[in-house]
C-alpha positions, 0 to 999 in steps of 0.5 A, a space after each residue: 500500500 502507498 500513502 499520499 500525504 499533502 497539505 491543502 490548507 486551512 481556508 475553507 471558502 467556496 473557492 477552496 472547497 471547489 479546490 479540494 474537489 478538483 484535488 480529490 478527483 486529481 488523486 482519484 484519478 491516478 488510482 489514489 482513494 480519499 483516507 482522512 484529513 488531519 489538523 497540524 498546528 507548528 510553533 512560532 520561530 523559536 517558539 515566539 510569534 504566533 503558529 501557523 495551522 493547516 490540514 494535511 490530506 491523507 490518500 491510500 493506494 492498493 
């Protein structure tokens, strides 16, 4: 089994859903199945500012 990982972002407007469709059906495309959607959150530069969150998509193939 091959695993796929990719950020798609933390926007979640018209735009951007119709974005990720387009994606999912990219992947789907070359044989890759939808498996999850997970949030990472990473630190400020040396643990001073602020973070930065996003979410990271998951795809399997057999």
């Amino acid at each position: 089994m091959k695993y796929k990982v990719e950020s798609i972002g933390a926007e979640f407007s018209n735009k951007a859903i119709s974005d990720f469709e387009e994606l999912l059906e990219a992947r789907a495309a070359g044989g890759y199945k939808f498996h999850s959607v997970f949030q990472v959150t990473q630190p400020g530069c040396l643990g001073v500012g602020q973070g930065t969150t996003t979410y990271l998509a998951v795809y399997v193939k057999d």
